[in-house]
C-alpha positions in Angstrom: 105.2 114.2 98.4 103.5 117.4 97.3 101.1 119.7 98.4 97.6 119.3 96.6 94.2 121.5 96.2 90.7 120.6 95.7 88.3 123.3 95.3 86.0 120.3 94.2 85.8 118.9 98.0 84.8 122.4 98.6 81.9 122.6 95.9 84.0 125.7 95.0 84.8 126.3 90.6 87.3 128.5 89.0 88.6 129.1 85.4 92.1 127.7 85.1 94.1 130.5 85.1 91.7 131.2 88.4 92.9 127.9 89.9 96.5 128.3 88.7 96.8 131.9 90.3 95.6 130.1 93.7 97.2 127.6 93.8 100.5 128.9 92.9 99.6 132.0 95.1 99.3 129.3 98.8 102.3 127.0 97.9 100.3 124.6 96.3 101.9 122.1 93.6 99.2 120.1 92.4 95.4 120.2 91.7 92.5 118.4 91.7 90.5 118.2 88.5 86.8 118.8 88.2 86.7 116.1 86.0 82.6 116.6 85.2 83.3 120.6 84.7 85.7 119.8 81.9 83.4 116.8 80.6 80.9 119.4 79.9 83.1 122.1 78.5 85.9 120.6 77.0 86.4 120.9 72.8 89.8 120.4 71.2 90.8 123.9 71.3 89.5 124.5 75.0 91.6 121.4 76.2 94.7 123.0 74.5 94.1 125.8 76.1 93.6 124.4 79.6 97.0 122.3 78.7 99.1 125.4 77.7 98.1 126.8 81.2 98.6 124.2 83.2 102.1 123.5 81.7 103.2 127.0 82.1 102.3 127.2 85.7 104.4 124.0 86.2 101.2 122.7 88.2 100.6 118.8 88.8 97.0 117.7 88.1 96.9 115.5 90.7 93.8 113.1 90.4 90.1 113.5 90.0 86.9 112.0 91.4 85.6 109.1 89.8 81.4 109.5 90.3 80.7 106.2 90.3 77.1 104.8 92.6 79.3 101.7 93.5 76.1 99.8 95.2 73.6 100.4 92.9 71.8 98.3 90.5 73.0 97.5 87.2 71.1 99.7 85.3 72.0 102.2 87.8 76.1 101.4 88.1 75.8 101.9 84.2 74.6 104.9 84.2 77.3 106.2 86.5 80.1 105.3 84.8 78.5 106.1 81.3 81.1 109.5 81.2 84.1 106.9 82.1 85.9 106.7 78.8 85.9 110.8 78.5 87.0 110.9 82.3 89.8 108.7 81.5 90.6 110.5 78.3 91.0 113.7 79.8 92.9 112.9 82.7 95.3 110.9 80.3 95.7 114.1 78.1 96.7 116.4 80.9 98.9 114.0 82.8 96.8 113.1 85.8 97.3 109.5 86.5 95.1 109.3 89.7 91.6 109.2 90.4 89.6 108.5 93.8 86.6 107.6 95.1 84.4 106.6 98.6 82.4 103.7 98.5 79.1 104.3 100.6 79.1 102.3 104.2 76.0 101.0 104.4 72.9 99.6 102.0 68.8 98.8 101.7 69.4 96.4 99.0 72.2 94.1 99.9 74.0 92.5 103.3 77.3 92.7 104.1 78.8 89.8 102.1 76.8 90.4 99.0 78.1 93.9 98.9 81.2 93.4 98.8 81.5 90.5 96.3 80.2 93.2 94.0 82.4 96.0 95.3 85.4 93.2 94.1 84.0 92.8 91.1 83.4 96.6 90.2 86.3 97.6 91.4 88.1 95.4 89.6 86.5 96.1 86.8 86.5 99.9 86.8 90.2 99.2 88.2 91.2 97.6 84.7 89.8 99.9 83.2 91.5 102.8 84.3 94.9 101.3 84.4 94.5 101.7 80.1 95.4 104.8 80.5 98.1 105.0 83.4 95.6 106.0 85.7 95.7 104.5 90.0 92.5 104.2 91.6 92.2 105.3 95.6 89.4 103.7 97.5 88.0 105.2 100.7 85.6 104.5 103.0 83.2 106.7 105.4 83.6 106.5 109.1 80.0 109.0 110.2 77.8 107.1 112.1 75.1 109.3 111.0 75.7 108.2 107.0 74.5 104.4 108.5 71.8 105.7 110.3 68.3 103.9 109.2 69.9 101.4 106.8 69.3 98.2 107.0 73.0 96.6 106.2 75.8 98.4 107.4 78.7 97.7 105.2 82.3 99.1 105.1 83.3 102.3 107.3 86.6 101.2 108.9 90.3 100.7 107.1 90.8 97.0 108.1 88.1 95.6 106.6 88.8 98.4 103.6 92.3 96.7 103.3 90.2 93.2 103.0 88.6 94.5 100.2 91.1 95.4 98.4 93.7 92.8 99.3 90.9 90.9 97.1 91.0 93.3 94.3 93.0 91.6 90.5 94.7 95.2 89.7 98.0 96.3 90.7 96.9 100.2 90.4 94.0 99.9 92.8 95.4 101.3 96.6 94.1 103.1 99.3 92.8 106.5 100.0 93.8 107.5 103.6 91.5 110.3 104.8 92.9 110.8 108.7 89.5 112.5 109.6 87.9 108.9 108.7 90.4 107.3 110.4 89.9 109.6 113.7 86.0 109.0 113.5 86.7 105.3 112.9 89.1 104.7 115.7 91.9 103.8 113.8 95.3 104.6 113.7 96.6 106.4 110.2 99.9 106.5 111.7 100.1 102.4 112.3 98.5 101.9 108.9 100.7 103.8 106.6 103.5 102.1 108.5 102.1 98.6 107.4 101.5 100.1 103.8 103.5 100.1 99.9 104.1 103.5 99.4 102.8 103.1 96.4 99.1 101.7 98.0 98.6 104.6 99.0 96.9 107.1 96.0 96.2 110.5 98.0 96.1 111.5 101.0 93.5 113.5 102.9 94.8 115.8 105.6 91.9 116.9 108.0 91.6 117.9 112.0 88.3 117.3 114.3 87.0 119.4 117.6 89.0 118.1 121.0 85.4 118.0 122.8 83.3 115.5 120.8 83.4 111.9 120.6 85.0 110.9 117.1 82.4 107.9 116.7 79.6 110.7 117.2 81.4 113.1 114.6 78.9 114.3 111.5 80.9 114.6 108.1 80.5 118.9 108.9 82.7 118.1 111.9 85.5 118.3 109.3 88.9 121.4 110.6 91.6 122.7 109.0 95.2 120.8 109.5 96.2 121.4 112.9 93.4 123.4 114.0 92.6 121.3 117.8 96.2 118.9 116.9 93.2 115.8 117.6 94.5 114.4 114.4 98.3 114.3 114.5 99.0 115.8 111.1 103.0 116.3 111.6 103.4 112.4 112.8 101.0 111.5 109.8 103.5 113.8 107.3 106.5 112.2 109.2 104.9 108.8 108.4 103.8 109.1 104.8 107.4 110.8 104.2 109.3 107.8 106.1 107.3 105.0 104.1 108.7 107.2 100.9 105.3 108.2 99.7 105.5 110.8 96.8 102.5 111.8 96.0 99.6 114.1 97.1 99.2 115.5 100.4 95.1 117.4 100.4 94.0 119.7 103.4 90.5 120.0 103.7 87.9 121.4 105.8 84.1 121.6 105.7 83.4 125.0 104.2 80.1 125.0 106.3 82.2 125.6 109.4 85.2 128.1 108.2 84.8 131.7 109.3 85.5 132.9 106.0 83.6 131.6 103.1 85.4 133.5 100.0 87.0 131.3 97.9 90.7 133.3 98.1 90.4 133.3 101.8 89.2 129.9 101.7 92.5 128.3 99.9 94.6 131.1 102.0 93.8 129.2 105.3 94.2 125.8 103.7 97.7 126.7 102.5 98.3 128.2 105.8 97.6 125.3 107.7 99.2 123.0 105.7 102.2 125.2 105.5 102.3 125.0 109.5 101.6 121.1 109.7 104.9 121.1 107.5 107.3 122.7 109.3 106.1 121.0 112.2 106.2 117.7 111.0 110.2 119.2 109.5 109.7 118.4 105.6 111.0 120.1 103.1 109.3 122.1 100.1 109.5 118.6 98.6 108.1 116.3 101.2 111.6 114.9 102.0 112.5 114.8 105.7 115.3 117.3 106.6 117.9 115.8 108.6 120.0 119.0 110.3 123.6 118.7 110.8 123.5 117.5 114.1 121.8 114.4 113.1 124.0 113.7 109.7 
């Protein structure tokens, strides 16, 4: 289990030796990749050059987000996933062998059962796809009550019938993307469901806190803190439970930028490394996500 930064879920950008000097800077192991930025920029020599960087910082790139409009038409689904062969490409050349997405929770054009015979089928698809090139897909869903609002079908925004979905899903490196701020707004419990989970289900993990004085089901997406901020979300006992299920890989803070204090991007990644760092210790991991046991206890 490592420690992993997205300046993408900020809407932040860097150069790479920009994001190697942060991340290396706030104990940070592993990145993840704007995918569309390097799309756009990549040539043969550039990618080298990212490469050479990247290896010499001895920096993970961790996964990337797969832009796909899951619940759209066909023409529109196509058009989403037009880049996919390039995305995969990529990630294969610099050794990132994850990628995630959120699938919307609700829909105009299609009820409940309907929507997610094609989510199988997509999924599956896309799922396949990916695992060409060594690459795990983690599905999430989106707990706001706000992001069903006006909508005629509501459609998937809690983990259990997330884990339905995918229990249906014909690819062994589909899994689950466990975001504990969803979780919190959804009224589940993270800690119960990464008991009941394969470590290796589970593709990244989202580390998140929310306010102590609001109702989680009346959360908006903004409503997003920093690791440990309130302690609502139990970060150490969800570290404690991703570490005992032997999960290895990615461990993301994030916060909504909208609400931090201080919106410059150093001081941005300072505070998530802080708070991760402190969530850490708490939860009484070691740099490598292992759980210390002290002598007392051997």
């Amino acid at each position: 289990m490592f420690r992993n930064l997205s300046l993408v879920a900020l809407k932040l950008s860097a150069t790479q030796s920009e994001l190697n000097e942060l991340a290396l800077s706030h104990r940070f192991r592993g990145f993840e990749l704007p995918i569309e930025e390097f799309v756009e920029q990549s040539t043969s020599e550039s990618m080298a050059y990212s490469k050479r960087l990247i290896v010499s910082a001895k920096l993970t790139v961790c996964s990337f987000r797969l832009p796909v409009e899951w619940d759209a038409d066909d023409e529109g689904f196509a058009e989403s996933i037009k880049n996919l062969p390039r995305f995969r490409e990529i990630a294969q050349e610099l050794g990132c062998t994850r990628a995630e997405t959120l699938i919307a929770p609700a829909s105009d054009q299609r009820p409940y059962h309907e929507n997610f015979e094609l989510h199988r089928k997509r999924i599956t698809e896309i799922g396949a796809q990916l695992a060409e090139h060594d690459i795990r897909l983690g599905v999430g869903y989106q707990a706001a009550a706000s992001l069903r609002a006006d909508k005629s079908f509501e459609f998937i925004h809690q983990f259990e019938p997330l884990q339905l979905l995918l229990g249906t899903i014909d690819a062994d490196n589909v899994g689950a993307l466990i975001d504990t701020w969803q979780f919190h707004v959804s009224g589940d419990d993270v800690v119960s469901a990464i008991g009941k989970l394969d470590a290796d289900k589970i593709i990244n993990v989202f580390l998140s806190d929310a306010p102590a004085d609001s109702p989680p089901a009346e959360l908006a997406p903004e409503a997003r803190l920093l690791p440990g901020e309130t302690g609502e979300i139990d970060s150490p006992a969800v570290l404690t439970a991703l570490a005992t299920a032997g999960y290895e890989g990615p461990v993301t803070p994030l916060a909504d930028l909208s609400i931090l204090e201080e919106k410059k991007r150093e001081k941005v990644v300072q505070l998530l490394g802080d708070a991760l760092e402190k969530v850490w210790k708490e939860a009484g991991l070691s740099p490598t996500g292992k759980i210390v046991v002290s002598a007392n206890e051997s």
